[in-house]
N, C-alpha and C positions, 0 to 999 in steps of 0.2 A: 309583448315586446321581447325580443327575444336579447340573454342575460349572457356577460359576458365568458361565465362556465358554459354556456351551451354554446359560445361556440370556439372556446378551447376545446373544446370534446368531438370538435365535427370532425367526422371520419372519411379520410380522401379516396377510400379505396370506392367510395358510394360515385364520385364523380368524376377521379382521375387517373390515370397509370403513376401519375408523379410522388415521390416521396420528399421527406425533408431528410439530410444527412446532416447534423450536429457535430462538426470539425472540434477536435480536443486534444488541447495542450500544454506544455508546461510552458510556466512563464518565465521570468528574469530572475524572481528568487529561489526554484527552484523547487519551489512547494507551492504558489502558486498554479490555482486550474483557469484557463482561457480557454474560449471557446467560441464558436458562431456559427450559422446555417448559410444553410446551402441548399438549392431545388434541383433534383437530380430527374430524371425522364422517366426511370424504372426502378424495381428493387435492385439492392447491389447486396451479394452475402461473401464475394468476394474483395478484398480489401485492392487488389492488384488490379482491379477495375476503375477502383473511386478517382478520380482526377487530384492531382497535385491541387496545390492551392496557396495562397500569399495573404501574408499580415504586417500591420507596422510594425514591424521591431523597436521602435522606436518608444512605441507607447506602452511597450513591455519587460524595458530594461533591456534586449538582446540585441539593439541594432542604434547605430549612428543618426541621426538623424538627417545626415546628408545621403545615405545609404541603409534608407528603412526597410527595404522588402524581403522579408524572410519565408521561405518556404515551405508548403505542410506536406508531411507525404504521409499516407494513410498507409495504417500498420494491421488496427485489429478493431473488426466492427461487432457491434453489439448492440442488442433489441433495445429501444430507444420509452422506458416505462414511462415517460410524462406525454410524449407525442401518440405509441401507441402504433398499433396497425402495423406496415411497411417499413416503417421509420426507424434508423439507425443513430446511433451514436458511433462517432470514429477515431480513433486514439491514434494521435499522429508524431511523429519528428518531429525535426526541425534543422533545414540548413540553409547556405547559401545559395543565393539563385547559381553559384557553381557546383553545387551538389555537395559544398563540404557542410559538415556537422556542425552546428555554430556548438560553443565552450558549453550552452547547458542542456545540449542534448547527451544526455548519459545511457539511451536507449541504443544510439548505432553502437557505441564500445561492448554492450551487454551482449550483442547481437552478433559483433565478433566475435565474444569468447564463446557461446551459446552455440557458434555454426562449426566450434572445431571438429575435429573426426573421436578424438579423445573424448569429450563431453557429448556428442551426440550420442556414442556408442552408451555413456555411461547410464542416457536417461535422467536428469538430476531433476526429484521432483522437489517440489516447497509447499509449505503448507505457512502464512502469513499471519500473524494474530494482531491485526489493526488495535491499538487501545486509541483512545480520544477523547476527548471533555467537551461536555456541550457549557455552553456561556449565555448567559442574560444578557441579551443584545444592547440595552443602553448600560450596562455597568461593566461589562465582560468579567464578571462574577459565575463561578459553578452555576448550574440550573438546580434548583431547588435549595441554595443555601440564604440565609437570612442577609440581606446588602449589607457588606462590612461587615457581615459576625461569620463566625463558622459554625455550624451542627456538631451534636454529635461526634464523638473520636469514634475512629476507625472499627468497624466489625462487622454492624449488622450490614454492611450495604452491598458487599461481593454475594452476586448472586440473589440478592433481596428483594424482598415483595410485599408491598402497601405504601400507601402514600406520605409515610414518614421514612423511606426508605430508599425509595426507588423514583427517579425523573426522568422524563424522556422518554419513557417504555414506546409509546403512540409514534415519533420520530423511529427508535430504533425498529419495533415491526416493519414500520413503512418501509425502511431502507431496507430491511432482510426480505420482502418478497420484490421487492424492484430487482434488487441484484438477482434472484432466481429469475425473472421475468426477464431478464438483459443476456441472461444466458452464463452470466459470471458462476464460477463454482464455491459458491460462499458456503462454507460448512456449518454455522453455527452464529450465536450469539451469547454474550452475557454483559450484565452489569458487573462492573468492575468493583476494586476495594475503598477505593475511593468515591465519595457521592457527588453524582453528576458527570462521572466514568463511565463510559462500557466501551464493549470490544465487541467486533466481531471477525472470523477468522475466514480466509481465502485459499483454496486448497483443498487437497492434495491438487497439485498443478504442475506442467513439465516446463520448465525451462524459462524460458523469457514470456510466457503465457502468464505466467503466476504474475509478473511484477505486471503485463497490459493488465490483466483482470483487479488487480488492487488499486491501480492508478483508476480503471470507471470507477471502480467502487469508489473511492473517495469523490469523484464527482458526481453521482448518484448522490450523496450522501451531503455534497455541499449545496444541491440543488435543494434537496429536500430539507434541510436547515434553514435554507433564503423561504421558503415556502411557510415555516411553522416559525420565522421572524427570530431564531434563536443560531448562537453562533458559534459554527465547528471549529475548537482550536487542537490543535496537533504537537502542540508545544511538548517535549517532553518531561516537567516538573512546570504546569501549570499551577500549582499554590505550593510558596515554600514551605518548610516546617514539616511538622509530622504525617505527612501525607504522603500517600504513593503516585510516584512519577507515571508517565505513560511512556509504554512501549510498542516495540514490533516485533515481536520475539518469532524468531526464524527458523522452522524446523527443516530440515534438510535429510533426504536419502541420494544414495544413487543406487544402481540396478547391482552393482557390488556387496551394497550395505545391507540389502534386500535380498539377497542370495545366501544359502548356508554357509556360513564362519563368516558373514557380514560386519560381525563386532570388532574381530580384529580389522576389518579395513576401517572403521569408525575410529575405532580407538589412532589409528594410524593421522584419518583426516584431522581430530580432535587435535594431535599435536602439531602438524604443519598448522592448526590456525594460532595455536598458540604460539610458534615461533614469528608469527606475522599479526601478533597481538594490536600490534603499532598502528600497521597499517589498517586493522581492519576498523578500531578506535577512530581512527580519524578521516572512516570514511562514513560512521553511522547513524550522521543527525547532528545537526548544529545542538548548542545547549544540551548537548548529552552527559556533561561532566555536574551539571546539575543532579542529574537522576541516577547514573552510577558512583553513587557514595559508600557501597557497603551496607547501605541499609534497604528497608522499605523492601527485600524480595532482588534487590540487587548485589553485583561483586561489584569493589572497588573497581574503578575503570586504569587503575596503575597497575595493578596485577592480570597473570591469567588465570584459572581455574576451571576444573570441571569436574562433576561428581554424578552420581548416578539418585536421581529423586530427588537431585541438590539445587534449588530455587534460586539460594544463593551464588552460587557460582557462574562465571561467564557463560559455558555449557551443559547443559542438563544431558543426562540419558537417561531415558524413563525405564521405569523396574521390564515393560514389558518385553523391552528392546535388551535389558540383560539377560532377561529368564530363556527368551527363545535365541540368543545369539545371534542376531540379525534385525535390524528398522531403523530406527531414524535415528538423528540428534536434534536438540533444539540449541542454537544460537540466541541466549537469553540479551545479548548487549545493547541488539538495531534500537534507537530511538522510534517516537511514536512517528516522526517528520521526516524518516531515512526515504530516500530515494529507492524505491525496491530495485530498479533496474542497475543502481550501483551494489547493494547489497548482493543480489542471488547472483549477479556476475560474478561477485566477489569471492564467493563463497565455493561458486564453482569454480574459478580457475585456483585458487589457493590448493583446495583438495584433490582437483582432475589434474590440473596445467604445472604448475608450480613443481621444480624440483631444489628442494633444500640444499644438494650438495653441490649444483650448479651456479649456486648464489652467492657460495661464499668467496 
């Protein structure tokens, strides 16, 4: 008899030209993933090929219900690790059947600042460090801490290995060769400080690329949670108390910073974001005033700061980036739940776009 993995596994290229396209989006709260298929005639590896397509708004928080139909327009496709073969995944908008942006598409505004002449010239890459908590599906408790008690305080678990230590390892592989397998540019992996934490990180990546490639990755990664029954939260201070919050810590170059005497344009970018501290706060994750306390590997989220090897402060500059006068910075602030397409925009127009003395 034949079982129902065998024929999840059946492979179309044996009897058909046709593939499945898996439509992908964000929802009404904004960290919500939605998605759905679709049967396409041929492979498609261009995204300006895939057909528009239409969903209830309605049942996603973005649409009225006397005027539900919201439209998908395909931006960036990607090998499809649970289907296999042909099969694409596709990262899409979202507007009105008049072609306007509905309020939680935050990708066309990224896409504006991303196409200016000023930031294309600049090249601005990102490199993404996803943090996230897996949860005990009927208690939404850490994975591996005792129901209602806690483990262990904080040490051995960043980075740690055996079965008093470390949970989830079997999920996190899974996700780090899907994302290689999807084409996304995941650089790494680890277990976090916190037990039942890990991170993995997306990048180096140019442009509005970095934030499509971290939006799969987190659906990769919420599929494969639904798969092994346990539950991705993105909260960023998922257990209060002495524990460490989750982030998205954002490193950032541009083709300037990466050029010789790069450090003084760094140092220059480093102060425009502090003069736009405010703004940048209130654009980087709901619940983010939880996890920027001053403590835990964070700055206070009321001040700005930056320091060079400095964990604690809003922006780091790592020793390697002083010694050779030129590379990155990281943006230690973004919450684990930030919107990437809000963040790298943001980052880029403050430091390319933005003129301080125009503003005041």
């Amino acid at each position: 008899m034949t079982s129902l993995d065998e024929l999840l596994h059946i492979s179309l290229e044996e009897s058909t030209s046709e593939i499945i396209a898996e439509y992908i989006w964000i929802g009404g709260s904004g960290t919500d993933l939605r998605s759905k298929a679709r049967t396409l005639p041929k492979p498609v590896t261009d995204p300006k090929l895939l057909p528009k397509w239409n969903y209830d708004g309605s049942s996603t928080g973005q649409a009225p219900g006397e005027d539900s139909e919201v439209i998908l327009y395909p931006q960036a496709i990607f090998r499809d690790p649970f289907r296999r073969g042909n099969n694409i995944l596709v990262i899409c908008d979202a507007y009105t059947p008049q072609g306007v942006p509905i309020p939680t598409n935050k990708r066309a505004a990224a896409a504006e600042i991303f196409s200016k002449k000023e930031v294309v010239d600049e090249e601005p890459w990102y490199g993404l460090e996803q943090e996230y908590t897996l949860l005990q599906k009927d208690v939404k408790w850490p994975l591996g801490w005792p129901v209602g008690g806690y483990p262990g305080p904080q040490g051995p678990y960043y980075c740690g290995t055996g079965a008093d230590k470390a949970w989830g390892r079997d999920i996190v592989n899974a996700h780090y060769k899907a994302c290689l397998y999807a084409g996304i540019q995941i650089s790494g992996i680890n277990g976090e400080v916190m037990p039942g934490q890990w991170e993995f990180q997306v990048g180096p990546a140019k442009g509005i690329a970095a934030a499509d490639q971290l939006w799969a990755a987190r659906y990769i990664l919420e599929r494969i949670t639904e798969i092994a029954g346990v539950v991705l939260s993105l909260d960023p201070k998922p257990i209060d108390g002495d524990w460490n919050g989750a982030g998205c810590h954002t490193n950032y170059s541009t083709k300037s910073m990466r050029a010789d005497g790069g450090y003084e344009v760094i140092k220059k970018a480093i102060e425009k974001l502090g003069l736009r501290h405010k703004e940048h706060i209130a654009s980087y994750g709901e619940g983010n005033e939880r996890r920027l306390t001053g403590k835990h590997e964070t700055a206070d989220m009321k001040s700005f700061s930056w320091g060079v090897a400095n964990r604690g402060a809003s922006v780091r500059v790592g020793r390697d980036t002083e010694k050779e006068g030129k590379g990155y910075f990281e943006d230690r602030r973004p919450a684990s739940n930030m919107d990437p397409y809000v963040v790298t925009g943001l980052v880029a127009y403050t430091t390319i776009l933005w003129n301080p003395t125009e503003s005041k």
